[in-house]
Residue frames relative to the residue before (quaternion, step in Angstrom):
aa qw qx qy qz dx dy dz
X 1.0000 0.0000 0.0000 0.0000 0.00 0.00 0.00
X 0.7695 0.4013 -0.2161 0.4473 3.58 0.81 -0.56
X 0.5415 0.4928 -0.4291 0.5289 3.46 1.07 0.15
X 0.8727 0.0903 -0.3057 0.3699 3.72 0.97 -0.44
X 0.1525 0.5846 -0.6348 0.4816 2.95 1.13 1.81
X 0.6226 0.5252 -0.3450 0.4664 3.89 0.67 -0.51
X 0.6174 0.5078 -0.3817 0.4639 3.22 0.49 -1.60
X 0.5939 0.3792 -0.4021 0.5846 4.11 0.05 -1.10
X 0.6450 0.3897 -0.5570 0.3491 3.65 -1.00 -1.10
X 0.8374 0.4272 -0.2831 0.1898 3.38 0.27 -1.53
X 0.5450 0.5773 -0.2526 0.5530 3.07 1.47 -1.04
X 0.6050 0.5610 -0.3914 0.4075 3.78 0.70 -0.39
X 0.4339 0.7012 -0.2718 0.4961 3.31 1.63 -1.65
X 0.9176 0.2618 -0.1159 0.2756 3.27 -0.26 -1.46
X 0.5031 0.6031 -0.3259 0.5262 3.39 1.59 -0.21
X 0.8842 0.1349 -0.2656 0.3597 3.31 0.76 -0.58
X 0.2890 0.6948 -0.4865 0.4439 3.37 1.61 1.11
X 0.7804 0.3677 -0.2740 0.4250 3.34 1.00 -1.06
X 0.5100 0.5304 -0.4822 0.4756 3.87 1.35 -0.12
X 0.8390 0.3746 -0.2570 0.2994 3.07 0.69 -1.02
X 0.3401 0.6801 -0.3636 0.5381 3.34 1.44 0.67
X 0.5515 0.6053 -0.1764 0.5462 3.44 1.16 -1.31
X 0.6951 0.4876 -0.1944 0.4912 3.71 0.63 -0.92
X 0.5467 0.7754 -0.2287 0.2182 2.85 1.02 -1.25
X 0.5876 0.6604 0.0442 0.4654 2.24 1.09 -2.34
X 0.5716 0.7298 -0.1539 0.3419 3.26 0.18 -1.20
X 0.8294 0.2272 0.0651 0.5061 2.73 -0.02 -1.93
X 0.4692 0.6269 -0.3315 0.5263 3.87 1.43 -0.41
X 0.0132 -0.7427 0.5416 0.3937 3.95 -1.02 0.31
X 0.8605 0.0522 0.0304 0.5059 3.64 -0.54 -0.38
X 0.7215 0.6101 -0.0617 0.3214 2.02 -0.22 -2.60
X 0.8397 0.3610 -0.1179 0.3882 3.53 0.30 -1.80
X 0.6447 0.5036 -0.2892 0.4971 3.28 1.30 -0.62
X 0.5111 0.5675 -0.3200 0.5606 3.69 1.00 -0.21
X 0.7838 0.3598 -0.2382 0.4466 3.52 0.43 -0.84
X 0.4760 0.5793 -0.3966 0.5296 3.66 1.81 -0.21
X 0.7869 0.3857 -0.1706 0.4504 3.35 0.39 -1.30
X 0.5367 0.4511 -0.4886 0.5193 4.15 1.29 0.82
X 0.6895 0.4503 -0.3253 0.4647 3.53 1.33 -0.27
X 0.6958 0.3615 -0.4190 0.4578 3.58 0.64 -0.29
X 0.8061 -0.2693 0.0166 0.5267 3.39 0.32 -1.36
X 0.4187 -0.7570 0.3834 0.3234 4.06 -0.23 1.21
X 0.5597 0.6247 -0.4939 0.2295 3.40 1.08 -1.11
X 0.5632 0.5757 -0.4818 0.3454 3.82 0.87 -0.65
X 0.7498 0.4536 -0.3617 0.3181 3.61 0.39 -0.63
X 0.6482 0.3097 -0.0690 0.6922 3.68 1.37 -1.34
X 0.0951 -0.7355 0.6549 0.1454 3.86 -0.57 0.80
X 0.5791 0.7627 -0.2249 0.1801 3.57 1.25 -1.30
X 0.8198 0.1363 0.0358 0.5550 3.39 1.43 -1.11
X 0.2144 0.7685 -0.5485 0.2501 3.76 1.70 1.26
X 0.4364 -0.5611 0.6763 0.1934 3.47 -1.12 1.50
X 0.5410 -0.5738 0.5247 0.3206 3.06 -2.03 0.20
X 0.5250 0.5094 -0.3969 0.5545 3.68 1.23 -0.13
X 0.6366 0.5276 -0.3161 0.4653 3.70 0.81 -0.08
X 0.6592 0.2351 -0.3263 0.6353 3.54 1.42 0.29
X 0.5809 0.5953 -0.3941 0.3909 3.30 0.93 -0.39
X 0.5791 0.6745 -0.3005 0.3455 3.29 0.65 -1.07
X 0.8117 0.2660 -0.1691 0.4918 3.54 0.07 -1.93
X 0.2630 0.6994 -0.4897 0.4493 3.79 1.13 0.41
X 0.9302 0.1177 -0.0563 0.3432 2.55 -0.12 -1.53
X 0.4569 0.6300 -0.4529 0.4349 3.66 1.25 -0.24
X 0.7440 0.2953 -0.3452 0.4901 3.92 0.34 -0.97
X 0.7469 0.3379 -0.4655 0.3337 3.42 0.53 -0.18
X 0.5627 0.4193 -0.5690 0.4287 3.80 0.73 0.27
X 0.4923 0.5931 -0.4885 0.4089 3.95 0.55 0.08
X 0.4509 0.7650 -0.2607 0.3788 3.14 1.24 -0.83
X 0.8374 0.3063 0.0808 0.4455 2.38 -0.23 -2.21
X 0.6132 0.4892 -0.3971 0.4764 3.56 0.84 -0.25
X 0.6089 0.4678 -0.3354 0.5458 3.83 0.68 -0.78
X 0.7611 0.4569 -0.2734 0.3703 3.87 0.37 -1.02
X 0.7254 0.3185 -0.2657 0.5493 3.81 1.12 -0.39
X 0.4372 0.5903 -0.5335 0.4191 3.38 1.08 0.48
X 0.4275 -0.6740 0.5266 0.2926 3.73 -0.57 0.74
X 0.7478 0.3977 -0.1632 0.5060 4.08 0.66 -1.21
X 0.7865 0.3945 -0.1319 0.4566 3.80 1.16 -0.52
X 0.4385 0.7570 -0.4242 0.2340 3.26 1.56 -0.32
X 0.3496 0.7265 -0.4116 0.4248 4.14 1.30 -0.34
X 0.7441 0.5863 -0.1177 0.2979 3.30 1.03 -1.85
X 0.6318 0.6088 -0.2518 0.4085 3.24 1.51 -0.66
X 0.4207 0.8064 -0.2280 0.3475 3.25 1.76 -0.92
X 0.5583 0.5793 -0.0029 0.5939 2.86 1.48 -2.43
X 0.7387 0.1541 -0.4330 0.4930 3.76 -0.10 -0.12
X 0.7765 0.3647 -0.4413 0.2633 3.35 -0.03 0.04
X 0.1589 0.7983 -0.3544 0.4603 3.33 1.75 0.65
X 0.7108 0.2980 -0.1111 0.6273 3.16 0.56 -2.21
X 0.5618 0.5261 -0.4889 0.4107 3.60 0.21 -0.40
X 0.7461 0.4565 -0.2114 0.4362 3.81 0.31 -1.44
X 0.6710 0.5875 -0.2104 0.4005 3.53 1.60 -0.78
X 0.4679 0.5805 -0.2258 0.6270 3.39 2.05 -1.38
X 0.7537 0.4577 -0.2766 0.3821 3.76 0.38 -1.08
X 0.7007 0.2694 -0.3537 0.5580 3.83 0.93 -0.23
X 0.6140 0.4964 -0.4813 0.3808 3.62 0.64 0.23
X 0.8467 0.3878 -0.2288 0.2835 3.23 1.38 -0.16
X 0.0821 0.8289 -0.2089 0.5124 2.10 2.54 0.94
X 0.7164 0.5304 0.1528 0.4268 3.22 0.80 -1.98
X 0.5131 0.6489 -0.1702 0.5354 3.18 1.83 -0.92
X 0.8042 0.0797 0.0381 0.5877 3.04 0.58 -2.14
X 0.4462 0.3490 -0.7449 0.3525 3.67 -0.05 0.74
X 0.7788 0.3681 -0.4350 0.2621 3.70 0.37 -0.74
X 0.4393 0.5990 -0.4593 0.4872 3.48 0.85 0.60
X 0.4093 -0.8023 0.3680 0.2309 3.16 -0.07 1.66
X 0.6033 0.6091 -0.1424 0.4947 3.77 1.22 -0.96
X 0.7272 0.4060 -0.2738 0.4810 3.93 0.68 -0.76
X 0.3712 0.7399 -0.5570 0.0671 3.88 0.51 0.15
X 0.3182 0.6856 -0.3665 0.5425 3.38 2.14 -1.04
X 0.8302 0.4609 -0.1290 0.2859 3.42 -0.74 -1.62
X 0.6460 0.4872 -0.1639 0.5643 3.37 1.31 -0.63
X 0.7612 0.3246 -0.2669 0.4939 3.43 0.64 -0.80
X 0.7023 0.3192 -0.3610 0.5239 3.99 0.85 -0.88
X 0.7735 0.4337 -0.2210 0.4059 3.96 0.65 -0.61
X 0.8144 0.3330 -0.2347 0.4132 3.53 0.04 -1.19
X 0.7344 0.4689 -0.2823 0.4014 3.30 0.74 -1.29
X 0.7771 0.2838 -0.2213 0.5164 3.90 0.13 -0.81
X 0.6345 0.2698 -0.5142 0.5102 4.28 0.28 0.03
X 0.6458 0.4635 -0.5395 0.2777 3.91 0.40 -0.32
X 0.7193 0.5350 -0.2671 0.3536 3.31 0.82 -1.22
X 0.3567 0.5844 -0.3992 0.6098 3.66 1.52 -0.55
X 0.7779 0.2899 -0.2622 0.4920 3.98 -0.54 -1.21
X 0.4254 0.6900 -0.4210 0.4072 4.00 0.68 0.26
X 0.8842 0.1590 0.0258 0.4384 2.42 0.71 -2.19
X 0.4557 0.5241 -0.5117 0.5058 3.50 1.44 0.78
X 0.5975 0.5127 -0.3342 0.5182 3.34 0.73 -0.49
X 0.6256 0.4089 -0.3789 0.5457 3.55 0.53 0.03
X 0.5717 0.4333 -0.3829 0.5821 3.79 0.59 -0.99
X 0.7728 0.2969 -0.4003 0.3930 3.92 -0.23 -0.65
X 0.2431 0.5308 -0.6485 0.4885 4.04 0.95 0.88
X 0.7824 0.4832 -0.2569 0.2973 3.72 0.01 -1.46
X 0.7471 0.5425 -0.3205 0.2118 3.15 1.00 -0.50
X 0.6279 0.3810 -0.2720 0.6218 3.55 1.65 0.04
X 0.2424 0.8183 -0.5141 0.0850 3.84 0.07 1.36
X 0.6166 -0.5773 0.4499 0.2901 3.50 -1.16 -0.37
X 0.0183 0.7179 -0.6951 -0.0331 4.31 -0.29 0.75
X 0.4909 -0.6352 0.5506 0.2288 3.48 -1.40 0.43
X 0.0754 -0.7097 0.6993 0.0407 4.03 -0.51 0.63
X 0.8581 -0.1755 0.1191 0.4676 3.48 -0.47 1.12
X 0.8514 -0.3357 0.0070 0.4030 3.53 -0.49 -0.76
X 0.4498 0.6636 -0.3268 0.5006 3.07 2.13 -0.15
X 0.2517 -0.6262 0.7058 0.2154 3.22 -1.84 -0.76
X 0.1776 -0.7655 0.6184 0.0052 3.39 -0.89 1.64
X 0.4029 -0.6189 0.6609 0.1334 3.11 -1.23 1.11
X 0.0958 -0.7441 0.6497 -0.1222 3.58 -1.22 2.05
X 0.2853 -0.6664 0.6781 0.1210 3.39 -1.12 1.37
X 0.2389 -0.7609 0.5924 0.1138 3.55 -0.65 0.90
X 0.3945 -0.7759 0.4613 0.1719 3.46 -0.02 1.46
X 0.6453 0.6192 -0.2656 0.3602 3.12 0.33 -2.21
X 0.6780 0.5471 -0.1081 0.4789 3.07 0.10 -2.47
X 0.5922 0.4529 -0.3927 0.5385 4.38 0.52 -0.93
X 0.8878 0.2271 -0.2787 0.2873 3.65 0.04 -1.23
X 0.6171 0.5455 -0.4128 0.3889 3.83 1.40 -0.51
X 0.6651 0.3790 -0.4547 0.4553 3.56 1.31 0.41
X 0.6185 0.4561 -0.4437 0.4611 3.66 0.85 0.17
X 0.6067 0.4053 -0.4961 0.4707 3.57 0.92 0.50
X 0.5643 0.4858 -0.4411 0.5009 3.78 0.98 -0.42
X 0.6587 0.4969 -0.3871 0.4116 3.65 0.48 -0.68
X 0.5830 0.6076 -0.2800 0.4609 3.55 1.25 -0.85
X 0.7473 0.3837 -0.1596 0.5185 3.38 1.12 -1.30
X 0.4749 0.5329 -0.3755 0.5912 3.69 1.31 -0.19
X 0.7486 0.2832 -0.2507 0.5445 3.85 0.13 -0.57
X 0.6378 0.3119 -0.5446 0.4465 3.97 0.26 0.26
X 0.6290 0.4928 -0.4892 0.3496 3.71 0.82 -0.77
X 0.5957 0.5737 -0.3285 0.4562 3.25 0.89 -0.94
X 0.7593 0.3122 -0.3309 0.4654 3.59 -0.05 -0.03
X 0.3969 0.5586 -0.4181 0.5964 3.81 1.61 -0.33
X 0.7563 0.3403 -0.3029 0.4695 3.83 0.06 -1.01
X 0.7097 0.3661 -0.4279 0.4232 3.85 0.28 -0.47
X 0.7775 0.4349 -0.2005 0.4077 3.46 0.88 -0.53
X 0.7926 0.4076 -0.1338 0.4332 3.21 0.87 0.00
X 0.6867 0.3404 -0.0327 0.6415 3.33 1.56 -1.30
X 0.8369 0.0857 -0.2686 0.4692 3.79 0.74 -0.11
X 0.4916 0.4019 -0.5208 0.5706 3.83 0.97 0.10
């Protein structure tokens, strides 16, 4: 019962990161929203000349934020929140390129399905630093397993992802 009390929470999480991304937008004019999307992740604006450290990177930057909020014992709430902004960055850049008359391609094989995937790993690596009860205490549990079958999906999420920018849309 409580794992798919999560599953909703999470799926809630991300539903309203990406509306509220959508707003975002909105309420952003160009100019400013362009200059948002060169600081988080540029490849949305220039597809033509993305380095491999240029997908690598925001990989790996939200997921140590992650992982840094989620094994904190007093901050672990906090991790929740970055993938928020993460789910929030992802419909604004959503919003970006559908209105780019040219990116519907780019949106549908690239942005839309490897961001939302990295959402929802990023959401599974919350789970992986949790709490079990040992009598009257509470022990803090690194979930190994659960640590490494998501650093191989991330692994395999970032090679497809560079297969698809390099191959399928250049």
């Amino acid at each position: 019962m409580f794992r798919s009390v999560q599953v909703i929470q999470y799926g809630f999480l991300l539903a309203i990161g990406f509306v509220s991304g959508v707003i975002c937008f909105q309420a952003f004019s160009l100019d400013k929203s362009m200059n948002l999307i060169k600081l988080v992740d540029p490849r949305v604006l220039e597809l033509s000349d993305v380095t491999m450290w240029q997908t690598i990177l925001p990989i790996v930057a939200w997921g140590l934020f992650v992982l840094f909020f989620t094994t904190h014992p007093y901050l672990h709430f906090f991790a929740r929140l970055v993938v928020a902004v993460k789910a929030t960055f992802f419909g604004f850049g959503s919003v970006f390129l559908l209105t780019q008359q040219e990116s519907i391609l780019v949106y549908s094989v690239w942005w839309f399905p490897f961001q939302l995937i990295y959402c929802i790993l990023l959401l599974a690596l919350c789970s992986v630093f949790g709490t079990r009860k040992v009598g009257p205490n509470r022990k803090f549990v690194f979930n190994k397993h659960l640590f490494i079958t998501l650093m191989v999906a991330f692994t395999v999420m970032c090679v497809g992802e560079m297969f698809v920018i390099s191959y399928i849309i250049n």
